[in-house]
N, C-alpha and C positions, 0 to 999 in steps of 0.2 A: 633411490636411497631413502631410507626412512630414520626418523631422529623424531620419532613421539611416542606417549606416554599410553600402550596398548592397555585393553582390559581383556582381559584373560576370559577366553570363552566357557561353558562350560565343561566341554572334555577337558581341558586346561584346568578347571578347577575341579577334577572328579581328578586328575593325576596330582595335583597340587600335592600332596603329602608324599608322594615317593618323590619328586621333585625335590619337594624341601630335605628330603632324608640324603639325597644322592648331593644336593648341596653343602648340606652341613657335611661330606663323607670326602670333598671335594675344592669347596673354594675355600674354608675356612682355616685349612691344615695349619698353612706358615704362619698367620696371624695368631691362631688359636694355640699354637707351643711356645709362643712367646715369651708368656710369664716366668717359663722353665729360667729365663736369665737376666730378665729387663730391669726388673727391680735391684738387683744382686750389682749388677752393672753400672747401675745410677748414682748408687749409695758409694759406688767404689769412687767415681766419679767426682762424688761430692765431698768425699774426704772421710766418713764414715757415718756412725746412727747419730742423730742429734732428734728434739721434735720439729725443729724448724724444718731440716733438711726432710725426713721423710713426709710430712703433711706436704708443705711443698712438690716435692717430688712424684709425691701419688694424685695432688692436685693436677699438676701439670699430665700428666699419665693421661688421667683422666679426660680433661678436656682436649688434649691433642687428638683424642679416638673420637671423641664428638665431633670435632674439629674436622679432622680431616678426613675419617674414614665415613660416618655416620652423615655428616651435613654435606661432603665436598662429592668422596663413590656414592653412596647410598640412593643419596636426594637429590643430586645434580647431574654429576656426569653418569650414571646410569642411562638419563635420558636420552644423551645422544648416543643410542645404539646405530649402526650400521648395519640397516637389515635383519636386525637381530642380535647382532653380532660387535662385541665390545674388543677394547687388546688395545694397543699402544699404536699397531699398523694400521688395526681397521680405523682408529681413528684417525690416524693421517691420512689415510683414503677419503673420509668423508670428510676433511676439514679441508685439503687439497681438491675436494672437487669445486666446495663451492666458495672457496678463497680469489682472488683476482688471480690472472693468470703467471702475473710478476713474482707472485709471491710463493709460487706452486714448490719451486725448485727449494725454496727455503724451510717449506712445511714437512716436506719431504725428506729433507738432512737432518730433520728436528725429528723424526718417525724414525730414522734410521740409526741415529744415537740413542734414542729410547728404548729400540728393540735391541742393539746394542750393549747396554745397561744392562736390559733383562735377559740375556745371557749370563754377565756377572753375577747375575743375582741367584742365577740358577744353580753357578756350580757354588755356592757359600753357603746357601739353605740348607742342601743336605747334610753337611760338614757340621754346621754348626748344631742344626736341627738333633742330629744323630746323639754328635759327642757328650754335645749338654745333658740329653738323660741319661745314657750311659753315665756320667759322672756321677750320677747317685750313688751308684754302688759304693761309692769310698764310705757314704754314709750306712751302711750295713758292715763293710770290713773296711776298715782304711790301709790292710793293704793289697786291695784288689787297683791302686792309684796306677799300678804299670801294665795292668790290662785293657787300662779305657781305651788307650788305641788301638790295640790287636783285636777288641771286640766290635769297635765303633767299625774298621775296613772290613771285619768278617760281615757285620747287618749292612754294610752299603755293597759289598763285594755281592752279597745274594740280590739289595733290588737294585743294582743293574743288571744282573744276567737274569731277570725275569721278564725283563723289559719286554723281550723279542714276543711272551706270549700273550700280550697286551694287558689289558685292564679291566677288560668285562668281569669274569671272574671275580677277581682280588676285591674288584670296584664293587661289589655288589656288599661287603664287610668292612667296607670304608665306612659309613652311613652312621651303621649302630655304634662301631668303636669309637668315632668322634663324638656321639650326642653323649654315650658313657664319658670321655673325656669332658667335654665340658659339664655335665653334672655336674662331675668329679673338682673341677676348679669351683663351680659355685658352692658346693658341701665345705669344702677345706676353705674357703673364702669365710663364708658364713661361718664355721666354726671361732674362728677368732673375733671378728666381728662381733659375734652376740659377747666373747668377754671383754672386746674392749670397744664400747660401741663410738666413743668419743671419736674415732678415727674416721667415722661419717662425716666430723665436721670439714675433713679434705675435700668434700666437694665442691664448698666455695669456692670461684675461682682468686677470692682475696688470696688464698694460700699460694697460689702458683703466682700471682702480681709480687705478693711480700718478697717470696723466694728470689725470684728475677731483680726485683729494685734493689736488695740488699745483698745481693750476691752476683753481680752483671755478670762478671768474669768468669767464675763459677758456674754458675747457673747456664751460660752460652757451651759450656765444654758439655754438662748436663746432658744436655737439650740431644748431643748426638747420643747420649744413650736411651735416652726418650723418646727416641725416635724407632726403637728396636719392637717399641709395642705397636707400631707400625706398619713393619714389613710384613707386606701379608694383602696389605689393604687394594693394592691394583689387581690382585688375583679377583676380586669381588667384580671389576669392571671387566677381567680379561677372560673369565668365565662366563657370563653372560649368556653365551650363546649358547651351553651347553644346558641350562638350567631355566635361563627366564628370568626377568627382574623380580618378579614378585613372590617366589620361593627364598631365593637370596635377601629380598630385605623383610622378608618374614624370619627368617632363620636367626637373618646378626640383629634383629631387632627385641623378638624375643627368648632367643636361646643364646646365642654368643655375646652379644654386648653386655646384658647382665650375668652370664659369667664370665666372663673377664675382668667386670670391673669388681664383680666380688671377689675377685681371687686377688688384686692387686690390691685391694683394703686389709684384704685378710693375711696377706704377707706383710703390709705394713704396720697392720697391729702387732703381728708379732714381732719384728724388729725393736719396737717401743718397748715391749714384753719382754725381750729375750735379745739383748743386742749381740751374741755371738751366734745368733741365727743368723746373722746376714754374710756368713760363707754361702751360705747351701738354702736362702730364705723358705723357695717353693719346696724341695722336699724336707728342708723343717717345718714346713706347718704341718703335714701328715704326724700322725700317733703311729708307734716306732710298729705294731702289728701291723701297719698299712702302708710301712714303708717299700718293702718290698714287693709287694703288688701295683705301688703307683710308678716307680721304675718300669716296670714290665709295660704298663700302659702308657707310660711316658714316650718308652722305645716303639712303640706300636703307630702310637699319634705322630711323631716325630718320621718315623718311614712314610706314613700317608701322607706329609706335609712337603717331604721329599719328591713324594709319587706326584706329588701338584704341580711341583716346579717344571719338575721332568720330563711329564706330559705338556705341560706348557712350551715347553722349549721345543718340542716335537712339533706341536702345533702351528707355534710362531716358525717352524722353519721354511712346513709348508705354503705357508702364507708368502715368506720372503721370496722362496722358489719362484711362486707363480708372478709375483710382481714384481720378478726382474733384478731382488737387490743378491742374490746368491746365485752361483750354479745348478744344474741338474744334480741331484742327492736323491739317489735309493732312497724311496719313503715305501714301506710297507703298511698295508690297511691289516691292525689287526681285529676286526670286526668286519660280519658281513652284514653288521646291521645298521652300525654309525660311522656316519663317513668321517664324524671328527677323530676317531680312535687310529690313532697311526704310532709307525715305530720308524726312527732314522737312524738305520746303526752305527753310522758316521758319527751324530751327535752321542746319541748313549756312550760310544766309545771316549769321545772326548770331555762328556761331564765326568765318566766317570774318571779319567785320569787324571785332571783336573780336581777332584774333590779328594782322591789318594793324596795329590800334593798336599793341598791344605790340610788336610787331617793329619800327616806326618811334618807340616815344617810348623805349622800354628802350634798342635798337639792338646789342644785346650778348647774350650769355650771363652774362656777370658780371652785367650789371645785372638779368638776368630771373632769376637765383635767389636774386634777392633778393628779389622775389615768390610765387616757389614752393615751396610746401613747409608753409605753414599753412592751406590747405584741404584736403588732402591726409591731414595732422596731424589734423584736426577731425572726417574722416569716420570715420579709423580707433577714434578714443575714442568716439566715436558707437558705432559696432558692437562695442565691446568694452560698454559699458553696456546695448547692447541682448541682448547674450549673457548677461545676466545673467537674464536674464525666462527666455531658452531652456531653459538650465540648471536655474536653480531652478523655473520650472510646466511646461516640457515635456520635459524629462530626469529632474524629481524627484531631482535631487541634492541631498545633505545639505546646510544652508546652510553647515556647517565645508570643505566641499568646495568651492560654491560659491566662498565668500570665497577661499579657497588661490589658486584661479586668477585670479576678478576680479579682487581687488585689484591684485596684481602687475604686469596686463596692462595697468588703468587708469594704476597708479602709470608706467610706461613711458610711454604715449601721452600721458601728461598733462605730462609732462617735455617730451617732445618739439613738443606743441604751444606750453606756456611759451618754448621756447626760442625758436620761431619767432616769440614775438610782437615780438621785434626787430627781425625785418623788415618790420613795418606798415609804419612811415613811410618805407624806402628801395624800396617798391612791393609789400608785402604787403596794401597798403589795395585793391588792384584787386580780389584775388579774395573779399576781403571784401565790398567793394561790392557784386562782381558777384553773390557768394552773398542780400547783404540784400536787394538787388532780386528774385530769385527768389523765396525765400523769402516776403518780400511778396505777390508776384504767389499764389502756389501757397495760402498761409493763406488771403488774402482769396478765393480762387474757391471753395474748400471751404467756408469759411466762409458767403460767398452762397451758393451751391447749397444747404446746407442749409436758408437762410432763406425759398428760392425755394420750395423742395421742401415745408417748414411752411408757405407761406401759399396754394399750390395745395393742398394738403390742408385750409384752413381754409374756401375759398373754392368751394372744388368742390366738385359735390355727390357723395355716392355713389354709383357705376355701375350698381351693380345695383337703386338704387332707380330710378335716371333709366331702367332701359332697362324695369324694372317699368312705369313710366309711360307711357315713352311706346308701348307695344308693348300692352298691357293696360289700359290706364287709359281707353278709351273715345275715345280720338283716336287711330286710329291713322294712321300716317304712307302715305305713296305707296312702295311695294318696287321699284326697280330692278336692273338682276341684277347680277351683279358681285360682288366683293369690294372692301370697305374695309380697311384697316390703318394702323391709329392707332399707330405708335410713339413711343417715349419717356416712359410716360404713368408717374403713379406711383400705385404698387400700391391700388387699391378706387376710384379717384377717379376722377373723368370728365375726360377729355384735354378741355382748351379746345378743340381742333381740331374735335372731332364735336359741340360747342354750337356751336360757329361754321356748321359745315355743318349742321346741322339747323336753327338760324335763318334761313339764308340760303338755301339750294337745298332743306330741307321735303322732304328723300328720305331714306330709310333704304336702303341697298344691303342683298341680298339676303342676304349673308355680312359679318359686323361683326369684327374681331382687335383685340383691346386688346394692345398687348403691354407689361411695367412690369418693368424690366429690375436686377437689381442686380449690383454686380460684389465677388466673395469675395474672401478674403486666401489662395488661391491661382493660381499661372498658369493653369493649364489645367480647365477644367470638362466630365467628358467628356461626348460626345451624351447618352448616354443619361438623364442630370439634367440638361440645362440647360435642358429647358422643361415647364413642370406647366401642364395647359392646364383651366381652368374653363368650363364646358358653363352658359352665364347663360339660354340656352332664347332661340327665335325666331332664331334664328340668329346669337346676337352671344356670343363666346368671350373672356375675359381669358384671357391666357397669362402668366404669371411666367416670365423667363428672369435663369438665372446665368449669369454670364460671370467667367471668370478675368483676372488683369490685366496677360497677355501676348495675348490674345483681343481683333482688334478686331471690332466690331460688325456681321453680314452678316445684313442682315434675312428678303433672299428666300433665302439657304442655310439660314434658321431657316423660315423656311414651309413649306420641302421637307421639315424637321426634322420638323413639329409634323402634318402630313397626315394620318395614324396614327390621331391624337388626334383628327380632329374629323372626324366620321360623313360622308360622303358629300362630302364636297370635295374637291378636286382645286388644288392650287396652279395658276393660269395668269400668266403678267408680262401677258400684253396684256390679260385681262379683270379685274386690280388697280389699285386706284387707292390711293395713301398722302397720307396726310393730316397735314401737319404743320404746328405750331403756329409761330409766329415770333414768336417773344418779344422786347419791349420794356421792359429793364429801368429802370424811373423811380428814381431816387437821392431818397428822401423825407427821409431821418433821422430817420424818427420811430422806428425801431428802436432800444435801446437799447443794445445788444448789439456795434452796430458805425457805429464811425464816417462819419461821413459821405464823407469823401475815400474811404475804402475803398469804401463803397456807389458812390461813381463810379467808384471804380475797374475795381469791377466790372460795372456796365455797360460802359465803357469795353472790356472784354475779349468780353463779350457779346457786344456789335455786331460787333467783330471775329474772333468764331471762327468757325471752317469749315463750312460750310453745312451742316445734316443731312441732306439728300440723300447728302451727296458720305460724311457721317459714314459713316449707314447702310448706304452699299454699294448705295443705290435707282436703277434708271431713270429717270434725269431726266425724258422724257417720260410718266410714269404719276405725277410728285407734282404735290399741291397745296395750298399753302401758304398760310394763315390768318393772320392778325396779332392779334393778342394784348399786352394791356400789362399790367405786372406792379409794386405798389408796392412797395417793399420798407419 
């Protein structure tokens, strides 16, 4: 595992510019459509324009993006990459590896609510992200107001049925149409700005102290719409690995930070200017010619920022998959060239229904930020908590060091979460919900697999005694030629599948592969460790393989792996045959450990996860599949 500050070689700095291009095309989306309502939302908050409340409000804006995005993602946690590799998992992987062992189980239900969260956040982005430009229109005809939602489900109803063709393509016009977007907020920033320049004096942070000390009450309700300039910011950390740290803090340091924050000056001049701009603040700053072309760009930014979340949520699944907190789920690669590019039509199906809802029961941007912004809030206090494990057991910093920066960072997100618990009840209950349902699902599967994983270990015999036995013990069996391959099995114990097949068909294939598979708290495990192969004699081999938990599962490109290792073989697909177990999980409750609902719950997930053929990457015509019942 690695968690240091790389210097970019120079191939690395010869790609540096399409890097930074496919970053700004890419990690900036959610954060970067912001403005579309954050300010609109604040003022609403605050009770309407006064000069106090907007210097205040654009003050506080201001420095919460230094605050937490710029000083906390940018300059800190960046640094503890995972391989490379950033997200709410990867770091609970790396902060659970080198955490005390007592505390593993706790790092890990804190990872598991964070990815939890960013679920919720997934299906609120698009809804919101959508609706809110669409809503410009009214500002060209006011009465296009009963189209916003038959137009907002038609642009979300097409990018999810594009999903299936991946994102190479589309992704390649992500790039330019965001750096044009943020121009476009620092041009219409700056236009107001140069008339009313006096509104630079909000970058004191006196203004945001005055605001808070004179308006505690006020000011704390704020704070959760303050928070809306925000969401966005752990995309910085959880793309990482797609881009590199140093395109990402080149991009938000000189392209996105200054325009954002010219754009949120430059709507707050105009509110001072023009206090019935603050219905529609960001498309009243546009000149009325440019109104309907910043719409059309608005909606364009707004789908890319969608397309982030989307692709996130695909990415986080697979992640989940491999380490144990979800079922087997159809993941398709659509790239033959990056392995991160995947499509899960299970989830696609479910953001998308999921965002129909909230776009038909909210029907607004007003009403949907009232929802958004405390999942969002929960993941980042999450990853400041878990930076505390990085810090103090894998940077060895002094704990007087430590504390300097955690606490700070906590004390911040923890404000900002408090603030947002306001809006439970006016539809922050959704992505709570949505997160408890996940959450749920993900503990209880880990939870069984482990129970699974303990009672096939209680209940099977040892492998090397069985194959002792039956190869040596004075019975032996009938040799057909061939290769068998037993996967999934777990490490020393005899796969159900080859008691089934030696009860029933009384052959031993000539060539036997145990393989028992575990997956590390890093992404990538390279060739040359991922598979330690055991020579059990007579022809039957355990293979241990690691897998990373960006890595999905390819059996026969591990066969091809492992050749090397076992004397005189030869990998062939037509003369292999795989053998796999099909598990029947019984809900007993004689467990004590877990409840019964759970225990069906988990079966209930069982029976419905994705075949292990299709898991393993196997030729369907070379498996064969045994049945097996499991009590729990």
């Amino acid at each position: 595992m690695s968690a240091t500050v790389s210097t970019p070689s120079a191939s690395e700095n010869r790609a540096a510019p399409a890097l930074v291009l496919g970053a700004v095309g890419v990690v900036f989306g959610d954060i970067g459509t912001s403005p579309i309502y954050t300010l609109r939302e604040c003022l609403k908050a605050a009770g309407g324009v006064t000069q106090a409340n907007v210097f205040g409000i654009v003050s506080l804006i201001l420095w919460s993006i230094v605050i937490v995005v710029t000083l906390k993602y940018v300059m800190f946690v960046m640094r503890a990459d995972n391989d490379g590799e950033g997200g709410i998992l990867a770091l609970t992987a790396l902060a659970s590896g080198v955490a005390p062992e007592r505390l593993r189980y706790l790092l890990l239900t804190l990872g598991v609510f964070g990815a939890a969260m960013f679920y919720g956040d997934s299906m609120i982005t698009p809804a919101i992200s959508v609706i809110s430009a669409v809503e410009g229109v009214t500002l060209i005809d006011s009465h296009l107001t009963t189209w916003i939602v038959p137009i907002s489900l038609v642009i979300l109803t097409g990018l999810f049925a594009i999903q299936r063709r991946g994102t190479a393509a589309v992704g390649k016009l992500f790039g330019p149409v965001m750096i044009g977007w943020f121009l476009t907020l620092a041009a219409l920033g700056l236009l107001h700005v140069v008339r009313a320049p006096s509104i630079l004096a909000a970058a004191w942070p006196t203004h945001a102290i005055y605001f808070v000390a004179h308006n505690p009450t006020t000011a704390f309700i704020v704070l959760g719409s303050v928070f809306l300039a925000l969401t966005g910011g752990e995309a910085l950390y959880a793309d990482m690995g797609h881009f590199g740290k140093a395109p990402i803090r080149f991009a938000w340091l000189f392209l996105v930070l200054p325009s954002l924050v010219l754009n949120y000056f430059g709507q707050g001049a105009l509110v001072l200017a023009q206090p019935a701009a603050v219905q529609q603040p960001f498309f009243g700053s546009a000149p009325d010619w440019a109104l309907a072309p910043l719409v059309i760009l608005a909606t364009a930014a707004t789908v890319i920022a969608s397309q982030a979340v989307i692709s996130g949520a695909f990415s986080m699944t697979k992640q989940a998959v491999q380490l144990g907190l979800l079922p087997r789920i159809p993941i398709v690669h659509t790239s033959t060239h990056e392995v991160g590019q995947v499509y899960v039509p299970f989830i696609n199906v479910t953001l998308y229904a999921a965002v129909v809802f909230l776009v038909m029961f909210f029907k607004s941007s007003d009403n949907l930020a009232a929802a958004y912004g405390i999942a969002v809030a929960s993941t980042m206090l999450l990853t400041t908590l878990l930076m505390y494990f990085i810090t103090h057991n894998l940077w060895h910093w002094k704990p007087i060091a430590t504390l300097a920066v955690i606490v700070p960072l906590a004390l911040v997100d923890a404000v900002f979460v408090s603030s947002n618990v306001s809006k439970v009840v006016d539809g922050g209950w959704f992505p709570l919900l949505a997160g408890a349902v996940l959450f749920t699902i993900m503990t209880t599967w880990h939870r069984g697999k482990q129970l699974v994983v303990a009672r096939m270990r209680a209940d099977n015999l040892p492998l090397e005694d069985v194959i002792h036995s039956i190869c040596r013990g004075g019975h032996p069996l009938t040799r057909v030629d061939g290769t068998a391959v037993f996967p999934g099995g777990v490490a020393g114990t005899t796969p159900t599948a080859f008691m089934h097949n030696l009860k029933h068909n009384r052959v031993l294939h000539r060539t036997n592969i145990f393989l028992a598979g575990t997956t590390d708290n890093v992404p990538y495990v390279h060739d040359s460790e991922r598979a330690v192969v055991n020579d059990l004699g007579d022809g039957c081999y355990s293979v241990s393989v690691r897998s990373g938990f960006m890595q999905v599962p390819d059996v026969p490109a591990l066969l091809q792996l492992i050749e090397p290792q076992v004397t005189g073989w030869h990998y062939e697909a037509s003369d292999t045959s795989f053998f796999l177990a099909r598990d029947t999980i019984l809900a007993s409750g004689h467990d004590k450990t877990m409840a019964l609902w759970r225990e069906k719950l988990f079966a209930f997930l069982g029976r419905n996860a994705a075949q292990a053929a299709e898991y393993y990457s196997l030729p369907p015509n070379r498996v064969v599949e045994l049945g097996s019942q499991i009590n729990l």
